[in-house]
N, C-alpha and C positions, 0 to 999 in steps of 0.2 A: 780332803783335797777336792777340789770342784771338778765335776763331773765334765768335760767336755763338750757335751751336749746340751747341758745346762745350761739357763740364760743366762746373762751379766746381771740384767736389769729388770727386775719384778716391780710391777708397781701394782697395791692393792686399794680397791674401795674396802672399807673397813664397815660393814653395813651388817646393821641387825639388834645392836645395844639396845633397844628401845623394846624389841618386840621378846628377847633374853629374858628381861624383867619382866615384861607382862605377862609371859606365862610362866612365874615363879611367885606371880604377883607383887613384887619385891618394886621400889620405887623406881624411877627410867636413871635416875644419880648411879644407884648401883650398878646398874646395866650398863654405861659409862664406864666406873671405879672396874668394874671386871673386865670389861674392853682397854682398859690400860696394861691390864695384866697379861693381853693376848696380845699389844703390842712388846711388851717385856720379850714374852716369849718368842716373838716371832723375830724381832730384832736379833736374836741370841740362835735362833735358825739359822736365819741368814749368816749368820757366820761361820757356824756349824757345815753348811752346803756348799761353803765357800761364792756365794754370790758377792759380785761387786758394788752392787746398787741396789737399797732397798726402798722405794718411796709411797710412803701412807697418805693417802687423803684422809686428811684428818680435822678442818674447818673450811666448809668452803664459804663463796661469798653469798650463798644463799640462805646459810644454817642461821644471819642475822634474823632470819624470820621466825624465828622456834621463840618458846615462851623466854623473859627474861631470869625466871629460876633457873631454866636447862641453862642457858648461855651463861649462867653465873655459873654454875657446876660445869661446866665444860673448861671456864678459866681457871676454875681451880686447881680443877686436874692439872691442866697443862702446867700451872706455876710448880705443884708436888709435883711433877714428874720433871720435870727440869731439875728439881733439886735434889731431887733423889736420885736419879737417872745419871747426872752430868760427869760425876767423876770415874762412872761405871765405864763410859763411853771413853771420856780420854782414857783409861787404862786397856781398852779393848781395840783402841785407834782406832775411832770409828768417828768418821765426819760429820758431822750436823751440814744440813743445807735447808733453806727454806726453802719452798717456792710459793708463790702468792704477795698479797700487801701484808705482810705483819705487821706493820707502823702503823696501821690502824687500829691494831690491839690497846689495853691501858698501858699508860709508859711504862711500870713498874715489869710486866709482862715484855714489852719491847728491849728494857735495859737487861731481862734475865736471857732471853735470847739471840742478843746479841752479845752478851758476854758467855754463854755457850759457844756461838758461831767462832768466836777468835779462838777460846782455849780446845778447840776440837780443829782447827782447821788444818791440822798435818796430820788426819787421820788416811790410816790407806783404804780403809771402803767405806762408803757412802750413806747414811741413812737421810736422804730428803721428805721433808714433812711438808704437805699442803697445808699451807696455812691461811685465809681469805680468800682463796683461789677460785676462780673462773678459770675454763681453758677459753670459754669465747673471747674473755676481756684479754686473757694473756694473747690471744690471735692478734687483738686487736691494736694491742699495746705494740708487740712486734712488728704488728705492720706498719705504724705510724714511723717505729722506728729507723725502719727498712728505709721508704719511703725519704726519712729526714738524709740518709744519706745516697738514695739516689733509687735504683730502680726495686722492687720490689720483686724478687725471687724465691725461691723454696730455701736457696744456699743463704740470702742475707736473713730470710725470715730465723733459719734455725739459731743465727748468729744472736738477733733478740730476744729467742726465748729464753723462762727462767731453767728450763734444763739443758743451756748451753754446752755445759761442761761435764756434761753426766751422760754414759752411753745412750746408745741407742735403745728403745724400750722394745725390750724381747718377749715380757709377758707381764697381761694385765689379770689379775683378778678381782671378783666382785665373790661378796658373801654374803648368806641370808637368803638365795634362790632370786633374788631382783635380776632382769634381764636388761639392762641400760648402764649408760658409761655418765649420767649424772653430770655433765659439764666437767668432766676430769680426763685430760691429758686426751684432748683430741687431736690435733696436730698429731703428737707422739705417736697414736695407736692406729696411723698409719697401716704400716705394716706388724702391728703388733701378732702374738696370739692373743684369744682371750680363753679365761676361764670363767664362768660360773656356776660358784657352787651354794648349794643348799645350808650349809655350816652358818652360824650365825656367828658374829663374831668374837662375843668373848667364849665361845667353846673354841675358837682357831688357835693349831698351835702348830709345832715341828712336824709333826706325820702327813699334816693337811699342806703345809708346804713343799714338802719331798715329792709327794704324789703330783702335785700340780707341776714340778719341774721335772717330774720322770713322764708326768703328762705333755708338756712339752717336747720331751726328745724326742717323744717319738712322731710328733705329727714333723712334716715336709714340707718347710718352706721357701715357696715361688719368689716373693716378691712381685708379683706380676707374669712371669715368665711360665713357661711349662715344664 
């Protein structure tokens, strides 16, 4: 049963796959293929801890600059974990959301995503996956939006972003010891917490989330205020 204190809404940078394998020596493919298994895991946390919202940056719109082998190993994943993954989720009612451009993925990748998106979408908690995501572009997209219909505010801005429908973001983590929020969920992390930690991320599992949400209850938040 979720802890009261607890956030709703965790969202994690998922960072360290690359440097996993290099010091196992093992290729940066596998450092990926075991960061899927630490998403397994953690997706299966989050439900465990009773949070309502889990969302991983998981491609952003910058990763198009990485060699075209990673990028073809990183599609791959994603296609095997869609098809692996999808009937696990509708059984566990657990929402797929994207947020970013996925239509700029290959279509075979956009048709399996979107046929995820429908047969999940009466799920009661949330998993949203960054998919080609900028938070600058998504400011930017919002504000054009805002904008088309009239004055531009915090209230219409929230209205265009792609996490319109999903709480407010109550704790962000980052993994691997990096200290930057990488063009991810700026808007959102406002008033977020953040955490980061030194865990890399295919070692991240249930223990490393629990601590971070019991890390959470105990700090005291202002919003501004005293």
């Amino acid at each position: 049963m979720l802890n009261s204190n607890f956030p709703r809404h965790v969202a994690i940078i998922m960072d360290g796959n690359g440097r996993w394998a290099k010091k196992r020596a093992f290729p940066r493919a596998l450092g990926h293929k075991q960061g899927g298994e630490a998403v397994r895991r953690t997706v299966q946390a989050a439900e465990t801890l009773g949070l309502e919202c889990l969302t991983l940056y998981a491609f952003s719109s910058e990763n198009w600059k990485r060699d075209e082998s990673e990028i073809s190993d990183l599609m791959n994943l994603m296609r095997r974990f869609i098809e692996a993954d999808l009937q696990d989720m509708i059984e566990r009612k657990v929402r797929l959301k994207i947020i970013g451009d996925y239509k700029a993925f290959a279509p075979d990748i956009v048709d399996r995503l979107e046929d995820a998106l429908e047969r999940t979408k009466g799920g009661e908690r949330t998993l949203a996956v960054a998919l080609n995501y900028g938070a600058q572009q998504e400011i930017a997209r919002a504000a054009r939006l805002a904008a088309e219909e009239g004055e531009v505010t915090p209230e219409t801005m929230d209205r265009h972003l792609y996490t319109s429908d999903l709480p407010p973001l109550d704790l962000l983590i980052r993994t691997s010891g990096e200290v930057r929020l990488s063009n991810f969920l700026l808007w959102q992390s406002a008033y977020a917490e953040m955490l980061f930690i030194d865990v890399l991320w295919p070692d991240f599992g249930e223990d490393h989330l629990r601590e971070a949400c019991e890390e959470f209850a105990r700090r005291e938040r202002r919003f501004g205020g005293r």
